[in-house]
C-alpha positions in Angstrom: 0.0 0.0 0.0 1.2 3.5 -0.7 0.9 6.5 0.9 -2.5 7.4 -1.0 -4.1 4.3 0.9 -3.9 2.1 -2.3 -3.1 -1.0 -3.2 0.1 -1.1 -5.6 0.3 -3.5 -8.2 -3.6 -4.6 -8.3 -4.0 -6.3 -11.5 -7.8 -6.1 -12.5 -7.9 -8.7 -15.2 -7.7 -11.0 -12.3 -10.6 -10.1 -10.5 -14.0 -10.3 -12.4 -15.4 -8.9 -9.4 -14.0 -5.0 -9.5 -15.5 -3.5 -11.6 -12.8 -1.5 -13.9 -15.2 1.9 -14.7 -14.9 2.7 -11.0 -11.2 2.9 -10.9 -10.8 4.8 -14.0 -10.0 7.8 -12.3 -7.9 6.4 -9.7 -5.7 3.5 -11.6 -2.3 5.0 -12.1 0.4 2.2 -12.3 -2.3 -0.3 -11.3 -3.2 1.4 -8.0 -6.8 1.0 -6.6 -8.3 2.8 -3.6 -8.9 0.4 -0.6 -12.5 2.5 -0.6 -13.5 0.5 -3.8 -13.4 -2.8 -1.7 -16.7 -2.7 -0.1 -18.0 -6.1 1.7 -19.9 -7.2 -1.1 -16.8 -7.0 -3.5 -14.6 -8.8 -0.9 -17.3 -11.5 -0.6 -16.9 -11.9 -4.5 -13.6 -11.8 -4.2 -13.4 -15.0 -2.1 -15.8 -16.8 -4.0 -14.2 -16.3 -7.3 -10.8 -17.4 -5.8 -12.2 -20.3 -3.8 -14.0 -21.9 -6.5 -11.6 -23.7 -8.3 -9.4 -24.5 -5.2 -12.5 -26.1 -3.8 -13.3 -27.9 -7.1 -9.9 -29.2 -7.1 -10.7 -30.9 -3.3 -13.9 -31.8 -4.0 -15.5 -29.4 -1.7 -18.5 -27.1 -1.6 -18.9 -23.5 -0.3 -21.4 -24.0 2.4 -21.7 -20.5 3.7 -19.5 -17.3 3.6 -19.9 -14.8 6.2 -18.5 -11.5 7.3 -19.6 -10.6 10.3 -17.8 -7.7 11.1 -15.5 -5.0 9.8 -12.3 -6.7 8.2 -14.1 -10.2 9.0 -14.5 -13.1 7.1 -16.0 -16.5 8.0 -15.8 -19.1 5.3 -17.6 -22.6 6.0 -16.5 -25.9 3.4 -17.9 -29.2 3.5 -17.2 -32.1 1.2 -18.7 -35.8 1.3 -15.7 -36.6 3.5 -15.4 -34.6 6.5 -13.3 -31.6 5.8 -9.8 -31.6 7.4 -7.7 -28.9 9.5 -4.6 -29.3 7.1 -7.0 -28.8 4.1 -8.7 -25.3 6.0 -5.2 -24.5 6.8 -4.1 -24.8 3.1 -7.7 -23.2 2.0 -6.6 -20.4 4.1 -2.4 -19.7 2.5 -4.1 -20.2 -0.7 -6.5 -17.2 -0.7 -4.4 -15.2 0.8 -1.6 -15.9 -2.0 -3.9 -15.5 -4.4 -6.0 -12.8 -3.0 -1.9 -10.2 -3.1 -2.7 -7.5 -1.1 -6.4 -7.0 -1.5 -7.1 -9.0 1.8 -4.0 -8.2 3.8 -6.5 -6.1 6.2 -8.9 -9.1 6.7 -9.0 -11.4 9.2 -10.0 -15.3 6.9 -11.3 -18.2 8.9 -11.8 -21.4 6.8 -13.4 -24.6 8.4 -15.7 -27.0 8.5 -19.2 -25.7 9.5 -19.1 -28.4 12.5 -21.8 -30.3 14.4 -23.7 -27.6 15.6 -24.1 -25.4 12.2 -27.9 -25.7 10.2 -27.1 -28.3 6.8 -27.4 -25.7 3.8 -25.6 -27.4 0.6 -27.2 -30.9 -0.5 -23.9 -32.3 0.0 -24.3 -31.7 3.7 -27.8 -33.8 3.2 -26.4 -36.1 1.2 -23.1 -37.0 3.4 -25.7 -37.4 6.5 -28.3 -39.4 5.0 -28.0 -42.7 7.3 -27.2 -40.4 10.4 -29.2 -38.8 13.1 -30.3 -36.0 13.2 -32.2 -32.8 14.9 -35.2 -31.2 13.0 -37.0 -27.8 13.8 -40.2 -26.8 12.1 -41.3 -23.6 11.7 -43.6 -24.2 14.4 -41.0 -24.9 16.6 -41.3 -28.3 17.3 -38.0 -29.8 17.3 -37.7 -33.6 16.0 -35.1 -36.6 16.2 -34.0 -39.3 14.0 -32.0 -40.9 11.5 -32.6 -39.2 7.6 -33.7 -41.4 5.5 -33.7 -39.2 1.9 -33.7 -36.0 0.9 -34.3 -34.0 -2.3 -35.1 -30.4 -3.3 -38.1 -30.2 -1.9 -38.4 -32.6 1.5 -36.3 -34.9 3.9 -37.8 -38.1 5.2 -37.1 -38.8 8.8 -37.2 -42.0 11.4 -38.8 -40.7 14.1 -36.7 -43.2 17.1 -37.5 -40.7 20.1 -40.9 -38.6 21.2 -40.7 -35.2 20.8 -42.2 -32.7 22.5 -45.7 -31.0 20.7 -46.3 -27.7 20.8 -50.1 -26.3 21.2 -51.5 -30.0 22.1 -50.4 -31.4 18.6 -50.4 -35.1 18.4 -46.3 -35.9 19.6 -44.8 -38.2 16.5 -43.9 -42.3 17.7 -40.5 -43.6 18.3 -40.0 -45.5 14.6 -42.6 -43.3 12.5 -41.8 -42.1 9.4 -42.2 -38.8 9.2 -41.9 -36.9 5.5 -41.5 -32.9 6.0 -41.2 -30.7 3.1 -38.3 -28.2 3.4 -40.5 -25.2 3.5 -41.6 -26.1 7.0 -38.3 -26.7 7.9 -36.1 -24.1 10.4 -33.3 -26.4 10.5 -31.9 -29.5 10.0 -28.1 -30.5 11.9 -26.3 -33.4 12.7 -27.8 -34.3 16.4 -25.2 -34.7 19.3 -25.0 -37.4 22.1 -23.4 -38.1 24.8 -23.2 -40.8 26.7 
């Protein structure tokens, strides 16, 4: 960065994600404002150097966050679990390839974990055989192994009562139970101990 708060050396045929008519003004020698890096070009940014990196594991954004100022939170998963050495080399890998841009940032890549709501179909798809812990909309909270899933609904076993909400008729242990996504809050791996 020089003195005039830019970045030096920025090539923009890298980046399909900053726009070039926005720097006209400003790109002398390939420098561009740190001001034209909003969150929403930063999020772009990530994804578009991610994607083939991920491709090349066999892994699937799940989520991409940035929380706060400077902050990003990105979430892999793969249908093999997702290891550290592989968000360790996720995370030297953007920030190679991301030069300066990201120097500011703060880049966490992991797994999304066991307590983190499914939101790819390969996160379905891996658990499929596995238990797990549903939440309607209504707010009654189910428990049992997924059976299927597809674009539209999840088919559980039922192998534990739950509790109903407003006197509702609580589902039997070994019921199958089909619930379209759309009445769905959340779906994650469920956790016990014993």
């Amino acid at each position: 960065m020089n003195d005039l708060g830019c970045i030096q050396n920025f090539d923009l045929s890298k980046s399909s994600v900053i726009f070039a008519e926005h720097f006209s003004k400003h790109r002398k020698r390939g420098q561009v404002p740190l001001s034209f890096l909003p969150n929403m070009s930063v999020e772009h940014l990530i994804k578009e150097i991610l994607d083939p990196l991920l491709e090349r594991h066999s892994l699937v954004l799940v989520e991409l966050n940035l929380p706060a100022e400077h902050r990003a939170e990105v979430y892999v998963d793969g249908a093999e679990n997702v290891s550290v050495e592989t968000c360790a080399a996720l995370t030297r890998a953007l920030r190679e390839k991301s030069g300066e841009a990201l120097d500011a940032w703060q880049i966490t890549v992991s797994s999304p974990g066991l307590d983190r709501p499914f939101r790819h179909p390969v996160q379905f798809e891996k658990n499929v055989g596995k238990s797990v812990e549903v939440v309607l909309l209504e707010g009654q909270k189910l428990e049992g192994v997924l059976l299927a899933w597809d674009q539209e609904s999840i088919t559980l076993d039922l192998f534990a009562k739950a509790k109903a909400k407003s006197g509702a008729k609580p589902p039997l242990a070994g019921e199958q139970r089909r619930l379209a996504l759309n009445e769905v809050k959340s779906v994650k791996k469920a956790i016990y101990f014993s």
